[in-house]
N, C-alpha and C positions, 0 to 999 in steps of 0.2 A: 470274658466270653459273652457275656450278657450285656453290655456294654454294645460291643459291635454286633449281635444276634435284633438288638434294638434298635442298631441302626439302619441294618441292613431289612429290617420287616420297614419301616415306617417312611425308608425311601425308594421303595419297590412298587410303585404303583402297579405295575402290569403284571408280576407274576406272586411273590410272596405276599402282602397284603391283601388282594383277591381269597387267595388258600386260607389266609389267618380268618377273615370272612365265612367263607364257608363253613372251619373248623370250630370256631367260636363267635361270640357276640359282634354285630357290627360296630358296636358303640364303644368297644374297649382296646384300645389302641396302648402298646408297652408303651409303658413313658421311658423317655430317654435320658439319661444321667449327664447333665448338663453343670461343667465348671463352677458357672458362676452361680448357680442353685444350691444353696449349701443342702436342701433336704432333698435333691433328686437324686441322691445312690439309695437313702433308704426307699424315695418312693417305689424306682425299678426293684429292689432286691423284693417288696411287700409285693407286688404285681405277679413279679416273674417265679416267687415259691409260689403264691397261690397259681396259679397257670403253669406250672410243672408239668404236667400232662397233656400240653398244647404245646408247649414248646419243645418239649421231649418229642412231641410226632412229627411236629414240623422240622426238624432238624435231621427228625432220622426218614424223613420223608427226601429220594436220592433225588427224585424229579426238582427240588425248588433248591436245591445244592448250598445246603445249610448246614454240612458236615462238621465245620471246621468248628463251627461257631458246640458244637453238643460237649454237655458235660454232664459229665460222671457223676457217680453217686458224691463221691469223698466234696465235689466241686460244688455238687449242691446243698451239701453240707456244712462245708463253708459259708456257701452264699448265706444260707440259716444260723449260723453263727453271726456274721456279719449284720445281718438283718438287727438277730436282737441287742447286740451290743449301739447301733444306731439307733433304737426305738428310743430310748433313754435322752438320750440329744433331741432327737425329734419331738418326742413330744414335751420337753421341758421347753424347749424353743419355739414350740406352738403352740404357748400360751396366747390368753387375750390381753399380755400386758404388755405395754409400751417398750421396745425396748429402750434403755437409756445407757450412759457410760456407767452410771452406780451398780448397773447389773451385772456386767463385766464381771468384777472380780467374786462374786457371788456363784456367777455361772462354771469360772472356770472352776474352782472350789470344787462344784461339782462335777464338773468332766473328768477333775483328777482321782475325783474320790471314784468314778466307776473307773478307770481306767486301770487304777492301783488296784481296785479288787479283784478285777478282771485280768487283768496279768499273771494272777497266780492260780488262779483257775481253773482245774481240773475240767470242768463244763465245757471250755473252749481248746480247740484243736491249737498244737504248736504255730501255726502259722499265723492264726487270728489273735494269739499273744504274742508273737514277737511285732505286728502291724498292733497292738496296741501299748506295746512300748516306745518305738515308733512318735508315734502319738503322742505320748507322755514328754518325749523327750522337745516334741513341736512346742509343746501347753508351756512347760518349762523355759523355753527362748522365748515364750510371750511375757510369761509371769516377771521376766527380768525385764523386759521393757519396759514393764508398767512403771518401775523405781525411778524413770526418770522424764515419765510424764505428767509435766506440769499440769496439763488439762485432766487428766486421772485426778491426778491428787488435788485439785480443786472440787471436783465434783465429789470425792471423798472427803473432804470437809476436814482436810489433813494442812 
């Protein structure tokens, strides 16, 4: 939902965008969760809890017909599950250091190590752990690929 609530604000020049205007700052514009950006779901999900209350009125506002796109408590609850389980990624990935291939398997180390914690997790709703099993299962078909690259295992000094 927020996905397309982002879309549908940011290529609306004549009627939603104007309203977003009015209702809030001119200068902050939802970012939009873009494929090949590995950190624009968390940037949209940090934006769209904090602006909860802009987007909750614009959606429930009948005039700019942003219905489809309105969620719920539980939904945004997720989204805030969601959020912090990416923080973790984001900001290890937003380091000042170079990335290189030797990071690699350092990095995933730790993606698996939040994901394992996080899967058994009381903290997060049933759906935010079976999407980070999921996950787990993605890290796992990477980790086997590594066994049989030569370029890994050279810069691993293997």
């Amino acid at each position: 939902q927020l996905r397309r609530v982002s879309y549908a604000i940011k290529n609306s020049s004549t009627k939603l965008l104007p309203r977003w205007r009015e209702i809030w700052f001119p200068e902050r514009i939802m970012p939009r969760d873009v494929k090949t950006r590995w950190n624009s779901t968390y940037d949209m999900l940090v934006f769209a809890i904090d602006y909860q209350a802009v987007l909750n009125k614009m959606t429930d506002e009948r005039s700019l017909n942003l219905q489809d796109y309105e969620l719920n408590r539980k939904e945004w609850r997720l989204a805030s599950e969601l959020r912090d389980i990416l923080k973790d990624a984001a900001l290890y990935f937003s380091r000042d250091a170079i990335p290189s291939l030797t990071m690699v398997i350092p990095a995933m180390d730790h993606i698996d190590e939040v994901l394992a914690t996080n899967i058994t997790s009381a903290n997060y709703s049933h759906a935010i752990r079976s999407a980070l099993s999921v996950g787990k299962c993605t890290l796992n078909r990477y980790y086997s690929k590594t066994d049989f690259s030569e370029t890994y295992r050279i810069a691993m000094g293997e």
